[in-house]
C-alpha positions in Angstrom: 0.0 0.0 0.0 1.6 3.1 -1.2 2.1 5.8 1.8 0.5 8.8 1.7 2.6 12.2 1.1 3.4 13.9 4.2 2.3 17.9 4.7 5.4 19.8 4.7 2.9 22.5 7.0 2.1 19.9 9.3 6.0 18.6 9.6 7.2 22.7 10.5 4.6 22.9 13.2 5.8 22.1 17.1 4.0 19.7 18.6 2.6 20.2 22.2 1.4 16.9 24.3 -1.2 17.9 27.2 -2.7 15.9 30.2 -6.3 16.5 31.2 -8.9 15.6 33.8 -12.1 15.0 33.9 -13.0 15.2 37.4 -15.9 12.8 38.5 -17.6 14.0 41.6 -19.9 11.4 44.0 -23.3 13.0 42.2 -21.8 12.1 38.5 -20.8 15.6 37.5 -17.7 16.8 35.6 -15.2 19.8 36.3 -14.6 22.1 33.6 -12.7 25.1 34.3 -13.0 28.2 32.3 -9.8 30.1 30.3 -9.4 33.2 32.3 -8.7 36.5 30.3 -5.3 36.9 29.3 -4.8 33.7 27.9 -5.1 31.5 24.7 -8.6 30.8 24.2 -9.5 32.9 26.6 -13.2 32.5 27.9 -13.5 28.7 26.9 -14.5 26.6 29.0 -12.1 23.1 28.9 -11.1 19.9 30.8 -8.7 21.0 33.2 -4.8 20.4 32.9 -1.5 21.4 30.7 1.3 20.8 29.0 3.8 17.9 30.0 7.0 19.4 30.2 9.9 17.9 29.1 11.1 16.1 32.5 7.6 14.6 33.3 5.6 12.0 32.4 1.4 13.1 31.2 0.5 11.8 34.6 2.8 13.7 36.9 2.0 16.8 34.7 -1.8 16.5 35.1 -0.6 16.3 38.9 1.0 19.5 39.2 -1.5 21.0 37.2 -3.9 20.0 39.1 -2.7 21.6 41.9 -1.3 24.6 40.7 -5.1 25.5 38.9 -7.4 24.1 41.0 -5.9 23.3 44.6 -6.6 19.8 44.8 -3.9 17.1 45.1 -4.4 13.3 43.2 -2.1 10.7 42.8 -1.4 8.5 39.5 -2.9 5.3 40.8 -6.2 7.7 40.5 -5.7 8.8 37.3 -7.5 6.2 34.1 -6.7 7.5 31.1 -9.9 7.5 29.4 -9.2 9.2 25.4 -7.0 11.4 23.5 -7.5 13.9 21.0 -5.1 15.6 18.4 -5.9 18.8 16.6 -4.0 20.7 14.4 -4.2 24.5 15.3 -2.7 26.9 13.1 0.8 27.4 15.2 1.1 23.8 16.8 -0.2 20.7 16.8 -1.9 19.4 19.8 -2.2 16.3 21.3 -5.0 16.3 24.2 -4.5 13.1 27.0 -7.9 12.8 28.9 -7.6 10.6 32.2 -10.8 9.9 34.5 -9.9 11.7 37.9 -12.7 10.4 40.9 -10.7 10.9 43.9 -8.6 13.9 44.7 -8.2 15.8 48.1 -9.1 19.6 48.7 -11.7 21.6 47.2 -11.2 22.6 43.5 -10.6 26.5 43.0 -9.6 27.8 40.5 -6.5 29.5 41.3 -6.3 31.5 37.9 -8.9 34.0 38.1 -11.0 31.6 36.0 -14.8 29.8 37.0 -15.3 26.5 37.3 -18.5 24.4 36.6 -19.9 20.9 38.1 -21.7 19.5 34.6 -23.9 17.0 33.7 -22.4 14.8 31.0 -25.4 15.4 28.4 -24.9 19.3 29.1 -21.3 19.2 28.5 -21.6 20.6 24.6 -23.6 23.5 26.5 -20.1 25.1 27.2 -18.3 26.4 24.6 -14.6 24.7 24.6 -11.3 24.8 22.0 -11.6 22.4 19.5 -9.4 19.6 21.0 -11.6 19.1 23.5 -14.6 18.8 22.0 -14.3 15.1 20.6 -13.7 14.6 24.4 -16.9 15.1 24.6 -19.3 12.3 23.0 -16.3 9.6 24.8 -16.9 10.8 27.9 -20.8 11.0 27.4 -20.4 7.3 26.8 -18.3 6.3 29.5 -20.7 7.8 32.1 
């Protein structure tokens, strides 16, 4: 089977691997945190997490981002990774890992200025979010 050409775009764009949550509370309900003004995307709302930096693996990223965004502190035997997404944006290339989070300690506040939401899974595509997460979505939906 012949292979197919690759994009010479595609190939000059850095690529940028993130960890997500979706948080699980007792009643069923899902975290999403909104983008606070200032940054990227700015007003979104979006599975909470961010970029794995080069010393880290996805899990100890989602981790610290955990707790530096939303004060609340998990370990990796909670995290499932549940999906992934990958979307090309026009500067990068993003690849979107989605772990199931149920148990974490601490209230989650979101420590950036930003709200945060407890959602029902069929009012998830309520909330506007960037286009990586939004194939999240209809996975997630089904899980529940």
């Amino acid at each position: 089977m012949p292979q197919q050409p690759k994009n010479p775009k595609s190939l000059a764009k850095p690529q940028l691997l993130v960890s997500a949550a979706a948080l699980i509370d007792s009643d069923g309900r899902v975290l999403l945190a909104k983008r606070p003004e200032g940054k990227a995307m700015a007003g979104l709302w979006e599975f909470p997490g961010g970029k794995v930096e080069p010393d880290e693996t996805p899990e100890e990223a989602l981790i610290r981002e955990l707790k530096e965004e939303l004060a609340i502190n998990t370990i990796t035997s909670c995290l499932a990774p549940l999906a992934f997404a990958s979307h090309d944006y026009d500067d990068m290339h993003l690849i979107l890992l989605l772990y199931a989070c149920r148990r974490w300690h601490g209230q989650a506040i979101h420590q950036e200025g930003g709200e945060i939401a407890w959602v029902r899974a069929p009012r998830l595509r309520d909330y506007p979010m960037p286009p990586a997460d939004i194939p999240l979505i209809s996975m997630l939906q089904d899980w529940l």
